[in-house]
C-alpha positions in Angstrom: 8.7 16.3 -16.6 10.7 13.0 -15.1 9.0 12.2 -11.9 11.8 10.9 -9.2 9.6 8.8 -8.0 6.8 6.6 -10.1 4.0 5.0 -7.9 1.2 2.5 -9.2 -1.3 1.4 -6.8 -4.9 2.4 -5.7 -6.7 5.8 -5.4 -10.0 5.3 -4.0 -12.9 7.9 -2.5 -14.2 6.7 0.4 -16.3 7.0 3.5 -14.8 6.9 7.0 -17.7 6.6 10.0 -16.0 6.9 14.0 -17.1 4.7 16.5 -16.9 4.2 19.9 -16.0 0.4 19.4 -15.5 -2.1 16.4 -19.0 -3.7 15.4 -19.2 -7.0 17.3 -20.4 -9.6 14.6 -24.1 -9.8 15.9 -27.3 -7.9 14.6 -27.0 -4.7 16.4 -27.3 -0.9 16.0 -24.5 1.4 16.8 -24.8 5.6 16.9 -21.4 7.1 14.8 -19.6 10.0 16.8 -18.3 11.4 13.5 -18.7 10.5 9.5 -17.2 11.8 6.5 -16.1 11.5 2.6 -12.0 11.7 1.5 -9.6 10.5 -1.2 -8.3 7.2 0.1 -5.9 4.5 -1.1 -2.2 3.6 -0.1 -0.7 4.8 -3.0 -2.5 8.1 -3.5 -1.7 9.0 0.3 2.1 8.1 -0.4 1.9 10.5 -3.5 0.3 13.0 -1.6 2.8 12.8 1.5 5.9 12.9 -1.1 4.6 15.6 -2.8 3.5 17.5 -0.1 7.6 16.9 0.9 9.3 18.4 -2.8 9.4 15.0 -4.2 8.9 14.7 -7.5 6.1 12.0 -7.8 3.9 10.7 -10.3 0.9 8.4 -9.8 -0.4 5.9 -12.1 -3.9 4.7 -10.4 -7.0 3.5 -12.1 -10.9 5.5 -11.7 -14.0 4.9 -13.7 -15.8 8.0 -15.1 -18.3 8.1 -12.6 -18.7 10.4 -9.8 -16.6 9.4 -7.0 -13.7 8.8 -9.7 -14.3 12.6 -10.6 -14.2 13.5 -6.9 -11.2 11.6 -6.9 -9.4 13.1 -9.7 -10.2 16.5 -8.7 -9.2 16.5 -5.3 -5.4 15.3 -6.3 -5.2 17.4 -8.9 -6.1 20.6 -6.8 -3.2 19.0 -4.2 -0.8 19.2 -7.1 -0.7 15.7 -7.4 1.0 14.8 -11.0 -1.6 11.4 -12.0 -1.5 9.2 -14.9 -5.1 8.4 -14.9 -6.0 4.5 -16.5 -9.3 3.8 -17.0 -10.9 1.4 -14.5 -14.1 -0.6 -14.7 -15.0 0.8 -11.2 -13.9 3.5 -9.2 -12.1 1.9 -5.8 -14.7 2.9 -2.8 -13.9 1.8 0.8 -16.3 2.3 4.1 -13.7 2.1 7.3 -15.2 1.8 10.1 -12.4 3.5 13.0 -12.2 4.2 16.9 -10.6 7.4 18.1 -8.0 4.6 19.3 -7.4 3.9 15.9 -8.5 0.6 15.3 -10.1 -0.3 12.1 -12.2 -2.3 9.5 -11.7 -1.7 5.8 -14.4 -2.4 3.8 -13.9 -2.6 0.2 -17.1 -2.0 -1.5 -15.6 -2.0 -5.2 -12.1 -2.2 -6.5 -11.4 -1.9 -10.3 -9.7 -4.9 -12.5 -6.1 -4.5 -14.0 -6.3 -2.9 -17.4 -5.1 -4.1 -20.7 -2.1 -2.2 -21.0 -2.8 0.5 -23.4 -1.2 3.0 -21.0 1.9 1.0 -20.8 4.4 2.8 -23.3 4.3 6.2 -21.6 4.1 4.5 -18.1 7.2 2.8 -18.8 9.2 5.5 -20.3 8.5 6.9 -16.9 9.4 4.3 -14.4 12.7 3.7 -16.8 13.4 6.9 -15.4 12.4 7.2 -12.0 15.4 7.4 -9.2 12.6 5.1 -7.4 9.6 3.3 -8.1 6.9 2.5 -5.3 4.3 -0.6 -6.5 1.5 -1.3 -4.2 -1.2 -4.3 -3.2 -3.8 -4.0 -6.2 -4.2 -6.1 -9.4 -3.0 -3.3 -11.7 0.7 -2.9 -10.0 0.4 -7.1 -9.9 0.3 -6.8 -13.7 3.0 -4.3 -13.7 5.5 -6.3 -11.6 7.7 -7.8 -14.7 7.7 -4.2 -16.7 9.0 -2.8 -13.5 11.6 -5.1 -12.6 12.6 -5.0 -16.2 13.7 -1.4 -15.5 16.7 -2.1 -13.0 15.2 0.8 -10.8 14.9 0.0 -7.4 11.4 -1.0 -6.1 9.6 -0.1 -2.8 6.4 -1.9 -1.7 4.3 -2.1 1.5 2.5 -4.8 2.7 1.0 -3.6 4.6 -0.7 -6.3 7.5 0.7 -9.1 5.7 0.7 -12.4 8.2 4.0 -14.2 6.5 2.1 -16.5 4.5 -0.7 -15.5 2.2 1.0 -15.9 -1.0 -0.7 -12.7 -2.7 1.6 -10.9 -1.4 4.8 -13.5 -2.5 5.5 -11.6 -6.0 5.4 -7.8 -4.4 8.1 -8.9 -1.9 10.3 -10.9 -4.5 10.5 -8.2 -6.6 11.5 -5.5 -3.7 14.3 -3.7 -3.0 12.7 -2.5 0.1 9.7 -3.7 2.0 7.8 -2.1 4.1 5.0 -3.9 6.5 3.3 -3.4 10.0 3.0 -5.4 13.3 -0.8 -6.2 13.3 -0.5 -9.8 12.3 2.8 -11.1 12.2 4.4 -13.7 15.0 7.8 -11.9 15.2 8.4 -8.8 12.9 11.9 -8.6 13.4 12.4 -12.0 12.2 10.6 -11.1 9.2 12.4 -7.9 8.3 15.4 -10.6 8.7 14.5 -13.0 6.1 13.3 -10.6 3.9 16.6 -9.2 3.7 18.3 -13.1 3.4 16.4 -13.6 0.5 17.7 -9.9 -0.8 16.4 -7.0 0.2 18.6 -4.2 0.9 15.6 -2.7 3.6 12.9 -4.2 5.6 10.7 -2.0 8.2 7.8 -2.6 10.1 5.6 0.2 12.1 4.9 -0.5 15.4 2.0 1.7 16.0 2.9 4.7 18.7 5.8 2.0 19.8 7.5 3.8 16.6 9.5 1.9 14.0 12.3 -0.9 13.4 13.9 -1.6 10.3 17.0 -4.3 9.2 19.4 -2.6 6.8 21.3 -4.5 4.2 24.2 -5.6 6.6 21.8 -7.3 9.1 21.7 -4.1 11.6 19.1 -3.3 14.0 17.6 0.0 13.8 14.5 1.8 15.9 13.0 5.3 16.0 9.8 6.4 18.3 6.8 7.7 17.3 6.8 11.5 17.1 4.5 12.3 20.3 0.9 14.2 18.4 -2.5 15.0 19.5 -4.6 12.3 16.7 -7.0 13.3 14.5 -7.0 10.3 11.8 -4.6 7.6 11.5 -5.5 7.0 7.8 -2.3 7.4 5.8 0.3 7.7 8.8 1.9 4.6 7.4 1.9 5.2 3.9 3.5 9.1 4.9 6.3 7.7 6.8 6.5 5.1 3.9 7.2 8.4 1.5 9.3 10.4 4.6 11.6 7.5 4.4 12.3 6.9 0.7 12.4 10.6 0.3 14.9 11.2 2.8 16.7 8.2 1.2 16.6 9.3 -2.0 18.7 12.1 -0.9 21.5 10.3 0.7 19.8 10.0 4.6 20.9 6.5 6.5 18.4 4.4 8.1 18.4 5.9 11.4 18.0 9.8 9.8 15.7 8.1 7.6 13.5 6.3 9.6 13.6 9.8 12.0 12.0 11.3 8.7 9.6 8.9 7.8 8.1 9.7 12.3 8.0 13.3 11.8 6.0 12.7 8.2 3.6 10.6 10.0 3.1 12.9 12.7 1.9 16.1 10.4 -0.4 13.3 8.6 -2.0 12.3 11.9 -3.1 16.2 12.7 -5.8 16.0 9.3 -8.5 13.8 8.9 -7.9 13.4 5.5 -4.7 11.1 4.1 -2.4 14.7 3.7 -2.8 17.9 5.2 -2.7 19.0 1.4 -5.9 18.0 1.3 -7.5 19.8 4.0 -8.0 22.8 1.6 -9.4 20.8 -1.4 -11.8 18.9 1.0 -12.0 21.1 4.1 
């Protein structure tokens, strides 16, 4: 089957503990007001969110065989998530420590090397493909920058709480079609989403928290949307679903303001579960 939409990037189990605050950074003991085990990773959330919309996705991440890549594996699969498993040397694990508020730390406790390449043919044929293809912060997709450009599809890629310097970050966004960022740590967003489409980008948006959205198009236009007003539950993966909620509704011929409207009400049915999808909220109660 040809997957509209070909993502790389991480898929990670993971361990989220609620607080009442962030830990300050002296010895101290803290009680948790809620704990519990999911699927996590930016680019398994997207493929869950653009699933759960129709879209047909496919996911190329990397899991060890070990038990948390097998709790992994099994939990997309029984979302319906089409995966094109590579072998990692580790399995990604994270420990986030939240606030009902939503604030966060993201620990990574192991994250998996890029792989040699044997997987390369078939993955590929399938981004040659792809109407789309969505390459996120990890070394694998890293690796994978030059096969994907050599396609001519058009690349996505979030950077998430990128500051508008570190220079990890410099080869995802020369390579995109369309960036996608959020607020946390840069000066002046807007600004950014400008130059990013100077230097060629035909899309640049950054989340603004419940403040909603803005995005530059390709003609240097302005464009806002508010958050879609929810009761939380989780924040994890309410940016990567209105990441997918926009591209899918792009991919069907949406502009940026029905688009961005899109990508709000994604977020807002990912917001309701405490897992990265509602999809999952069967698999992983």
């Amino acid at each position: 089957m040809t997957a509209s939409v070909v993502i790389a990037g991480p898929a990670s189990w993971n361990s989220l503990v609620v607080l009442d605050r962030l830990p300050e950074p002296v010895p101290h003991m803290q009680f948790a007001e809620d704990s519990w085990e999911t699927v996590g990773g930016t680019s398994a959330g997207k493929a869950l969110s653009l699933t759960g919309l129709g879209r047909s996705t496919r996911l190329h991440a990397l899991s060890a065989h070990d038990e948390p890549g097998e709790r992994v594996r099994a939990a997309l699969a029984a979302a319906g998530v089409d995966t094109l498993w590579g072998t990692g040397d580790v399995t990604e694990r994270h420990l986030n420590l939240m606030t009902r508020a939503g604030a966060r730390v993201s620990l990574y406790l192991s994250s998996p090397r890029a792989t040699d390449g044997r997987d390369d043919a078939r993955l590929l044929a399938d981004m040659s493909r792809a109407d789309a293809l969505v390459l996120d912060l990890a070394a694998e997709p890293l690796r994978l920058l030059p096969q994907a450009r050599s396609t001519g599809r058009p690349i996505w890629v979030d950077v998430h709480d990128y500051d508008g310097d570190a220079d990890y970050h410099r080869p995802f966004l020369d390579a995109a079609d369309a960036i996608f960022c959020n607020a946390d740590r840069l000066p002046d967003p807007v600004a950014f989403l400008h130059s990013r489409v100077t230097a060629g980008a035909s899309l640049a948006v950054c989340t603004l928290g419940a403040e909603g959205a803005v995005a530059v198009d390709g003609e240097h236009r302005e464009h806002r949307v508010s958050a879609v007003p929810v009761e939380v539950v989780d924040t994890n993966g309410a940016g990567d679903a209105f990441f997918a909620g926009v591209l899918d509704a792009r991919l069907d011929g949406a502009d940026v303001d029905a688009a961005l409207r899109a990508g709000a009400r994604a977020a807002s049915g990912v917001l309701r579960s405490r897992h990265l999808h509602p999809l999952l909220d069967a698999v992983l109660g």
